[in-house]
SEFITI-225163 format. One line per field, with one value per residue: residue in three letters; residue number from 1; x, y, z of N, C-alpha, C in turn. Coordinates in steps of 0.1 Angstrom, whole numbers. Example, Ala and Ser with C-alpha at 12.3 -4.5 7.8 and 13.67 -1.06 7.14 Angstrom:
BEGIN
code c(ALA  SER)
pos c(1  2)
n_xx c(132  128)
n_yy c(-57  -22)
n_zz c(78  71)
ca_xx c(123  137)
ca_yy c(-45  -11)
ca_zz c(78  71)
c_xx c(132  129)
c_yy c(-33  0)
c_zz c(78  79)
END
This chain:
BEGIN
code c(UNK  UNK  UNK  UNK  UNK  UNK  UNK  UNK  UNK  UNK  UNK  UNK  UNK  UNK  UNK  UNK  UNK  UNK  UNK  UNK  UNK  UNK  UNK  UNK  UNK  UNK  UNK  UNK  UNK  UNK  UNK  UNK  UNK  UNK  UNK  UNK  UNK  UNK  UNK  UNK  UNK  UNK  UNK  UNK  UNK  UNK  UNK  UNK  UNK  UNK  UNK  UNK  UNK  UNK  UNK  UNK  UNK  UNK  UNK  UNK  UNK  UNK  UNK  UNK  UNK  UNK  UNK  UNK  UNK  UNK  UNK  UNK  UNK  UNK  UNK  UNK  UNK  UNK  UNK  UNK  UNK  UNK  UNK  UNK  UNK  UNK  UNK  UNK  UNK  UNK  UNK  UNK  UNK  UNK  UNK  UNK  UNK  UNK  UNK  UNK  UNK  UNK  UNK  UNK  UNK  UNK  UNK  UNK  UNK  UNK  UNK  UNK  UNK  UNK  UNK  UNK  UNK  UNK  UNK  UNK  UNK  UNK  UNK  UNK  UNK  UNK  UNK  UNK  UNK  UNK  UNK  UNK  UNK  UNK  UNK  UNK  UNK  UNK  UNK  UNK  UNK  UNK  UNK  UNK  UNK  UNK  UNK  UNK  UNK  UNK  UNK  UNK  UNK  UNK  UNK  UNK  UNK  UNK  UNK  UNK  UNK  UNK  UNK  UNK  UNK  UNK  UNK  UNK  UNK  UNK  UNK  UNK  UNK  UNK  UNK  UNK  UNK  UNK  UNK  UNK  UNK  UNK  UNK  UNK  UNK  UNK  UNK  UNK  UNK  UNK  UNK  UNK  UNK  UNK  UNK  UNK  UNK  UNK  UNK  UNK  UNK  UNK  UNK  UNK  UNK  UNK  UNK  UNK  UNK  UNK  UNK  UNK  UNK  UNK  UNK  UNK  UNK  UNK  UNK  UNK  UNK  UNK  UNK  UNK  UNK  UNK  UNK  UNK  UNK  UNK  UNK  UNK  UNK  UNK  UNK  UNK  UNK  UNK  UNK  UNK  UNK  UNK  UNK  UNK  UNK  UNK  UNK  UNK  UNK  UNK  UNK  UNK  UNK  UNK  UNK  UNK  UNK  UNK  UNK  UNK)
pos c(1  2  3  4  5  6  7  8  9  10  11  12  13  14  15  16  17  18  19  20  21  22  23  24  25  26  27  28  29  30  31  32  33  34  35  36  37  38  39  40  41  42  43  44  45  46  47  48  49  50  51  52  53  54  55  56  57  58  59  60  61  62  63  64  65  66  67  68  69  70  71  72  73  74  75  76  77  78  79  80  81  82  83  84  85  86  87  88  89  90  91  92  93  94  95  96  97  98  99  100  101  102  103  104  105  106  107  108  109  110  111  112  113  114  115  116  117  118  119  120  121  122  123  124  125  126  127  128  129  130  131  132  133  134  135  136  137  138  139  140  141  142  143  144  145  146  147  148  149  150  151  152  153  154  155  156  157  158  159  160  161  162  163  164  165  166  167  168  169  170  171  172  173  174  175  176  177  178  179  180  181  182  183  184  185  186  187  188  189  190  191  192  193  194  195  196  197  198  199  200  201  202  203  204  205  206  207  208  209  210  211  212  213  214  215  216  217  218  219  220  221  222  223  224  225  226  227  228  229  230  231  232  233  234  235  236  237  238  239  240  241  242  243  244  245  246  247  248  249  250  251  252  253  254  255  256  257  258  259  260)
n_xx c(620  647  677  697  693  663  655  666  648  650  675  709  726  747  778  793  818  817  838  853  835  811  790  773  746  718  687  654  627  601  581  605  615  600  592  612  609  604  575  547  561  565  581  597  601  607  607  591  605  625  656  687  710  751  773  801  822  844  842  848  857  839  816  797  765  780  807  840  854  861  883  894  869  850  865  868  868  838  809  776  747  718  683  651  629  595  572  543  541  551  579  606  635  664  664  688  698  725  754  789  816  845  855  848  833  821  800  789  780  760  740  727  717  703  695  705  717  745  775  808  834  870  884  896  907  919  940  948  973  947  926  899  900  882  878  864  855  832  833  832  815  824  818  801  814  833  849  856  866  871  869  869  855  864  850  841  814  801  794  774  755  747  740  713  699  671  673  696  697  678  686  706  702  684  681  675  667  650  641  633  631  635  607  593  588  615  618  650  662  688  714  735  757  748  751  784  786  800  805  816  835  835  855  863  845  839  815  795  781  754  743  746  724  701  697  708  727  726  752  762  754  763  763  735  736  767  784  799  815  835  833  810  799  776  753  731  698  679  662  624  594  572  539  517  491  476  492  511  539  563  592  614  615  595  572  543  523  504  512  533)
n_yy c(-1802  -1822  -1820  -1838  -1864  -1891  -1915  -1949  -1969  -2002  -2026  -2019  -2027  -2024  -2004  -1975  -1953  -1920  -1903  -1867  -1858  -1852  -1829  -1823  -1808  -1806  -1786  -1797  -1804  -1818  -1840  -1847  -1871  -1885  -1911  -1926  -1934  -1960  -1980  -1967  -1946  -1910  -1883  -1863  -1829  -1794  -1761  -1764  -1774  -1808  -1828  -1837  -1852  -1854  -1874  -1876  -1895  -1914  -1943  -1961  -1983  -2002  -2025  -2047  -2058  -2044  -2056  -2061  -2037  -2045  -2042  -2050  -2056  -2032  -2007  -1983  -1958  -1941  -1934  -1920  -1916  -1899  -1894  -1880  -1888  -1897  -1913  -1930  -1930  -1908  -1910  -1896  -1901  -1911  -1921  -1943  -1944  -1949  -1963  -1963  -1985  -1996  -2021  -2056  -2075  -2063  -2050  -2067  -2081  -2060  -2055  -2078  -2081  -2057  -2049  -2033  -2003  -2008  -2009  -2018  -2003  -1986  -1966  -1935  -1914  -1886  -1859  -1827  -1800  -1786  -1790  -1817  -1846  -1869  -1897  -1915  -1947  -1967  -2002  -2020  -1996  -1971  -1950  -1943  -1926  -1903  -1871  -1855  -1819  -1804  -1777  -1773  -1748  -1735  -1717  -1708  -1691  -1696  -1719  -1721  -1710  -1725  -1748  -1742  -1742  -1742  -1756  -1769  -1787  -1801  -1816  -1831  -1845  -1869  -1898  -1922  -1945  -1956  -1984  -2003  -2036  -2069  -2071  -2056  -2024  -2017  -1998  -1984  -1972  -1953  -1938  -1910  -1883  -1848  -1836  -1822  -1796  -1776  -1749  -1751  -1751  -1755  -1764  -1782  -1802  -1834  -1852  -1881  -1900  -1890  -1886  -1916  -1923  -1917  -1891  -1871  -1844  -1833  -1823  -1806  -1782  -1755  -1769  -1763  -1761  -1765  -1786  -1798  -1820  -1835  -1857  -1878  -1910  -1937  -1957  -1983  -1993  -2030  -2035  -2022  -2034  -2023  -2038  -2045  -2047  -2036  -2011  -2011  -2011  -2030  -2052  -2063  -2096  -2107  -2119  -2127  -2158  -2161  -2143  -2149)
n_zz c(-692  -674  -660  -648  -642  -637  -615  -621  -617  -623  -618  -626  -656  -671  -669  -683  -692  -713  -727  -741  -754  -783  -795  -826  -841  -858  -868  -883  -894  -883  -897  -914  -901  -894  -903  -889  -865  -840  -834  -818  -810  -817  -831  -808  -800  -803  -801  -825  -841  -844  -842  -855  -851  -849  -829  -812  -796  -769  -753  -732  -698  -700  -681  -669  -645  -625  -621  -630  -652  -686  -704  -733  -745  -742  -752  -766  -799  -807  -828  -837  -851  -844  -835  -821  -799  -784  -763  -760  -734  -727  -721  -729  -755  -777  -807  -825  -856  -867  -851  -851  -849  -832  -826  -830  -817  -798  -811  -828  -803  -793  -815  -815  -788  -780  -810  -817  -842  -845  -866  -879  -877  -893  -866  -854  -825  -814  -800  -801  -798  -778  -798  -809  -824  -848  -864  -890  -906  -925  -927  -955  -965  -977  -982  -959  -936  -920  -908  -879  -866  -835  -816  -779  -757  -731  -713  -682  -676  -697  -700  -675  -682  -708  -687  -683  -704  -726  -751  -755  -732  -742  -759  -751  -721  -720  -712  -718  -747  -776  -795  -820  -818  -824  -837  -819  -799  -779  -747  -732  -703  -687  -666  -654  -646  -646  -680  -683  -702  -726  -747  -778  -810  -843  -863  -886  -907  -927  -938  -940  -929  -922  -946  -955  -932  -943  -950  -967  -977  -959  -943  -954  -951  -919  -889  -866  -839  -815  -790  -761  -741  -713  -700  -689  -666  -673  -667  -676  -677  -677  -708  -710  -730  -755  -755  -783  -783  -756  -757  -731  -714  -705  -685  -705  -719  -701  -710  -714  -720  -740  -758  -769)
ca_xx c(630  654  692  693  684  653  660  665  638  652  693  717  731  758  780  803  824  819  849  856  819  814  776  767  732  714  676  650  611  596  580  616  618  584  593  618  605  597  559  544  568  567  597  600  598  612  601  583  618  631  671  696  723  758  776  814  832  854  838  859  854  824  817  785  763  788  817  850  862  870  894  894  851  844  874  868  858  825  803  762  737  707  669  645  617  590  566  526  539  559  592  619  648  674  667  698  700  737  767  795  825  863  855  837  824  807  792  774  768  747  726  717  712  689  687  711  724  763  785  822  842  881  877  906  902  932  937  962  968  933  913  897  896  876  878  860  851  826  839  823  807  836  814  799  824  832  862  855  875  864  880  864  860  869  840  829  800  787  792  767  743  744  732  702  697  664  673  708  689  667  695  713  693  676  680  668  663  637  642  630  640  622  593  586  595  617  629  664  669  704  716  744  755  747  768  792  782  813  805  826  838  839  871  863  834  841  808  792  769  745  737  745  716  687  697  711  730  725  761  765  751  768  753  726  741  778  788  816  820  846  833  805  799  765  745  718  690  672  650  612  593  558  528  515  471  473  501  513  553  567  603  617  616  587  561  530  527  494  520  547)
ca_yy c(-1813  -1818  -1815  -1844  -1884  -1895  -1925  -1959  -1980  -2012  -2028  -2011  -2040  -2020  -1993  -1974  -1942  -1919  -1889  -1862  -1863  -1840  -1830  -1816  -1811  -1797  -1784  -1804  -1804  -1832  -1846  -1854  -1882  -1895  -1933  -1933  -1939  -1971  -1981  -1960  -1930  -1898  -1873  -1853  -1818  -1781  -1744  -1762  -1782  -1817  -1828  -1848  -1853  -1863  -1879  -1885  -1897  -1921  -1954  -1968  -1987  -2007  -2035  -2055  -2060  -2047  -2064  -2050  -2034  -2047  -2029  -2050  -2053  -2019  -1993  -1977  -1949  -1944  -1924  -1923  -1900  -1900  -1889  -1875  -1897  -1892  -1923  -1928  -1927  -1895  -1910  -1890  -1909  -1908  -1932  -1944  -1949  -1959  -1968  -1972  -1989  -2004  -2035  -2062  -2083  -2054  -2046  -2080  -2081  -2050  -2059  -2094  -2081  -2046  -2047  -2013  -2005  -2011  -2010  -2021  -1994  -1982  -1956  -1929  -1904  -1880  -1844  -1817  -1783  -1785  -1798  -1830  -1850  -1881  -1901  -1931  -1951  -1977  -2015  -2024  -1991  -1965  -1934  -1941  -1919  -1890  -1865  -1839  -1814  -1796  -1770  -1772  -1735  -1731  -1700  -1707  -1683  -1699  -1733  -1722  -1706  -1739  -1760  -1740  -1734  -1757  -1767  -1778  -1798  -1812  -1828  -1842  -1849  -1879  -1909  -1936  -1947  -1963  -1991  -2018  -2054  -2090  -2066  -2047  -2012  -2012  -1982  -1987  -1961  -1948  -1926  -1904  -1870  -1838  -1831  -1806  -1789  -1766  -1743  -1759  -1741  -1767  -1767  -1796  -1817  -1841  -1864  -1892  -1908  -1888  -1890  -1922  -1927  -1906  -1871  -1864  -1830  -1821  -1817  -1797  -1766  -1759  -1775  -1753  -1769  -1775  -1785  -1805  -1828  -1841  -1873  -1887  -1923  -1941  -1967  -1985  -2005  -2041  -2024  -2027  -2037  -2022  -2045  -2046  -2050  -2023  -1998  -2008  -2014  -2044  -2059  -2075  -2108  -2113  -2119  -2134  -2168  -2156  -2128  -2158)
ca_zz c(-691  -662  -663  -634  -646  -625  -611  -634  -618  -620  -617  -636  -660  -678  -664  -690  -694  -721  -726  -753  -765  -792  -800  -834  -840  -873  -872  -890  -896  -875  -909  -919  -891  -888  -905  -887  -850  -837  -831  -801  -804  -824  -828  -801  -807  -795  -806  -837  -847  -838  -842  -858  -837  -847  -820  -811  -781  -765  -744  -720  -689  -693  -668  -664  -633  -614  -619  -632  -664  -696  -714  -747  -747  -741  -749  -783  -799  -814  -840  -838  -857  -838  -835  -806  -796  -773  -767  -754  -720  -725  -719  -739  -755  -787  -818  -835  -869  -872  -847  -858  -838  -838  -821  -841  -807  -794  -823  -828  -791  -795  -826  -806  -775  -780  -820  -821  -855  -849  -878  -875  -886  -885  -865  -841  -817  -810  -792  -804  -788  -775  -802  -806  -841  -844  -882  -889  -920  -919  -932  -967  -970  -973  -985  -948  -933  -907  -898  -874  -855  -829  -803  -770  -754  -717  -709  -667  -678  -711  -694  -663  -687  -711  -680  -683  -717  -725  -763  -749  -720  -749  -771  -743  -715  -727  -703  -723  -761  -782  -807  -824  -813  -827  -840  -806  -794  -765  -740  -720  -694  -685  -656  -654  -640  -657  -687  -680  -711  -726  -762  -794  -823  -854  -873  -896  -910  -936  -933  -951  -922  -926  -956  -953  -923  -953  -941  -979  -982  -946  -934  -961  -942  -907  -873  -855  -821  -818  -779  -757  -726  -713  -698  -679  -661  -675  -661  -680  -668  -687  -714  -717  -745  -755  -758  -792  -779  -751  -753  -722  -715  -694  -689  -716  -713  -695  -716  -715  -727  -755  -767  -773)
c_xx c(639  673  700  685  677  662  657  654  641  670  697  724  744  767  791  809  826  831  850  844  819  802  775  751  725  693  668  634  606  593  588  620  609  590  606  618  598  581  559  552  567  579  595  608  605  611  598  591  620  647  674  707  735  769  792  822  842  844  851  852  843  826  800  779  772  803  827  851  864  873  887  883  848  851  874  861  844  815  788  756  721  693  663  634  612  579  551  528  546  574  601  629  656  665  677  696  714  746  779  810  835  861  841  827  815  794  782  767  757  740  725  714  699  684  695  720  736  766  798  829  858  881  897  898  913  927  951  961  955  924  916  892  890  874  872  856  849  832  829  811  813  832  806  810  826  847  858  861  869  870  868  865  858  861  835  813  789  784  775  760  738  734  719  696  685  671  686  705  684  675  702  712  684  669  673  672  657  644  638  632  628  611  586  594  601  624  642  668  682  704  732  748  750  756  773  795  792  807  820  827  844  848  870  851  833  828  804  781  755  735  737  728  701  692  707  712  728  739  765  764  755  756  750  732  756  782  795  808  829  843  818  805  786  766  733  714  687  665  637  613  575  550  519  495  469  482  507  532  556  581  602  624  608  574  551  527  513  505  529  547)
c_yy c(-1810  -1825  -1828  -1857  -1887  -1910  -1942  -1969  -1992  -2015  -2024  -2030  -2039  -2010  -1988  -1957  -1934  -1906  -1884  -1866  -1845  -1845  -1820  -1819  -1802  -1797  -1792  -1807  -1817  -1842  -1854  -1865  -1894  -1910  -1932  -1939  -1951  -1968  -1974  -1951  -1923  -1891  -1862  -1837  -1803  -1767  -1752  -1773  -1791  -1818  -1838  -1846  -1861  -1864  -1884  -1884  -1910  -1929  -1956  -1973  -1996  -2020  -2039  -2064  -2061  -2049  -2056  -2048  -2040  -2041  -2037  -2054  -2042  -2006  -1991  -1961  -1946  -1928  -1924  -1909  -1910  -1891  -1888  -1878  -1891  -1904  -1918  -1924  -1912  -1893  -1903  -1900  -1905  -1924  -1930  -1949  -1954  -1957  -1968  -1972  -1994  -2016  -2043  -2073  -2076  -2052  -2058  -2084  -2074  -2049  -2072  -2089  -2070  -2043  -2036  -2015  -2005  -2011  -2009  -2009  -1994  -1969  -1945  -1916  -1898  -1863  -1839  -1805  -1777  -1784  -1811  -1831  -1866  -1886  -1914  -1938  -1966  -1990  -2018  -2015  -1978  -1951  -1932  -1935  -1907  -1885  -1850  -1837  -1802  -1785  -1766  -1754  -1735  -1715  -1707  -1704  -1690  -1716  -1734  -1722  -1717  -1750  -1756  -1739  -1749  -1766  -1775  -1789  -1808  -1820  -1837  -1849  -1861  -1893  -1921  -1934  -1959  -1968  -2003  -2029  -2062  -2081  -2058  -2037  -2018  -1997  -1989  -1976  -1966  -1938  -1921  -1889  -1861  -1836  -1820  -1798  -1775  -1761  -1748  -1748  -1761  -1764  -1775  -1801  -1821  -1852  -1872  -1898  -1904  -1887  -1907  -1931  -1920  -1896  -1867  -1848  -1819  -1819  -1807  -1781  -1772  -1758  -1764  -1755  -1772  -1774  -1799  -1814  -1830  -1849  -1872  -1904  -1925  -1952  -1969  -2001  -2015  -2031  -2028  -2025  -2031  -2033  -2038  -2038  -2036  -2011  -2000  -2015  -2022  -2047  -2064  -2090  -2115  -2113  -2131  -2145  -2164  -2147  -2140  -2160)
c_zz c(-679  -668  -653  -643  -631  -627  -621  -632  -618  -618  -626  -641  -668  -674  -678  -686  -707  -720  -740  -759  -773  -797  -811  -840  -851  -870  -887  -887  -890  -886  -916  -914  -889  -888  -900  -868  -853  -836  -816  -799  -814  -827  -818  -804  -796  -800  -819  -845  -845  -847  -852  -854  -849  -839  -816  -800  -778  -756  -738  -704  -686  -687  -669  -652  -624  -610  -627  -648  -674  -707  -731  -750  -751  -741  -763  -786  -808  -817  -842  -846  -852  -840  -822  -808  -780  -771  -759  -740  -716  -717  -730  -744  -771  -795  -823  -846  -873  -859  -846  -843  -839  -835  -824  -830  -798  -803  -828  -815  -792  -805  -817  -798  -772  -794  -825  -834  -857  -864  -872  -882  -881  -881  -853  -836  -813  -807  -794  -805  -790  -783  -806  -821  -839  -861  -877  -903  -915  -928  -941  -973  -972  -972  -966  -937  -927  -902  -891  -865  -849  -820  -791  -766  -743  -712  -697  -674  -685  -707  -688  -672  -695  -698  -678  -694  -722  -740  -761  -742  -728  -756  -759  -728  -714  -716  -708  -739  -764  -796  -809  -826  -814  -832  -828  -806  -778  -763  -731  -714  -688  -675  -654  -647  -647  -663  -682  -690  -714  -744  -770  -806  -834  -865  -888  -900  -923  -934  -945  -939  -922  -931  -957  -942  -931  -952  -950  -977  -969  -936  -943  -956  -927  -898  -870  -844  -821  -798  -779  -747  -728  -710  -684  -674  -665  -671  -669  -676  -679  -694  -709  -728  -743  -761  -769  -789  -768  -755  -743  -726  -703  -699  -697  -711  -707  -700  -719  -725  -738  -764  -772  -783)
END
């Protein structure tokens, strides 16, 4: 895997900002994931293991084709527990299983628009002498629920060696994700810089999404993986969608009047 987003292939249709990301990541027998990839992808795999990621940062700045900013669209903070897909063609990407989000018109944008499992929640994001707390509780489901605190660690050294480190590369590296929209698999590639990948010390974990998302009794034991950012800039392109008869993957949207 490379450390470095290949190029998106087609127009970028979304730009956003994520900041204060905070990746915990727990080991997990590929078997435990299977049902939950879309058609045409597997779980993607690493010394024998695949992941469960959970996920928390700050959005801000997003803007569409281009155009400027909207604050009260796209400025929230947000909570995902994810999976590691790999499809026929040997694209890499993240499956989400849950979302969750402060603002209730994003959140139905993105179930109409790619199918992604949003959930509205109330959610904050705050920093106090240098660590970062993130709480959230989902709306009509309250055991669906997350407080974690993290303390970033300021190491040059373990930074450098991180941007080499492959299973680091492999959780966050991704450039795309795979999910299931109208009954088809699509991919949506994303580009961004390299994370600037910083070691975490976890303070806190209070969860509920997890188990909430199947993954019963797994924050219960501490993350195999705990790492930082401070912020990248993303860019994602239209998705494809895979064809059902070959295997093959095409824009979404452009589909063949027999497939209709």
């Amino acid at each position: 895997m490379s450390r470095e987003a290949p190029p998106l292939g087609s127009p970028a249709i979304l730009r956003q900002r994520w900041s204060e990301v905070t990746f915990l990541h727990w080991r997990v027998d590929p078997r435990v994931v299977e049902r939950f990839m879309p058609a045409g992808c597997r779980p993607d795999v690493i010394d024998g293991s695949t992941w469960v990621g959970l996920i928390a940062f700050q959005m801000s700045r997003s803007s569409f084709f281009g155009g400027p900013s909207i604050p009260w669209l796209g400025d929230f903070p947000e909570v995902n527990v994810r999976l590691y897909s790999i499809d026929e063609r040997g694209r890499r990407g993240v499956v989400f299983l849950s979302l969750e989000a402060s603002h209730l018109i994003p959140v139905l944008t993105a179930q109409a628009a790619f199918g992604l499992p949003y959930r509205w929640a109330s959610m904050t994001l705050g920093r106090r002498d240098g660590k970062v707390a993130y709480k959230t509780r989902r709306h009509g489901q309250p055991d669906a629920a997350s407080h974690i605190i993290v303390q970033p660690i300021d190491d040059p050294a373990a930074s450098v060696a991180l941007a080499a480190d492959p299973v680091a590369m492999f959780l966050t590296a991704r450039w795309g994700f795979h999910e299931t929209y109208r009954g088809r698999t699509i991919y949506c590639r994303n580009h961004h810089e390299p994370w600037p990948l910083q070691p975490a010390e976890l303070l806190h974990l209070d969860d509920g999404l997890l188990a909430a998302a199947g993954f019963e009794g797994l924050a219960s034991r501490p993350p195999d993986s705990v790492l930082y950012a401070s912020r990248v800039t993303t860019v994602f392109a239209a998705p494809h969608q895979r064809k059902w008869a070959i295997g093959a993957w095409q824009p979404l949207g452009r589909v063949p009047a027999t497939q209709r």
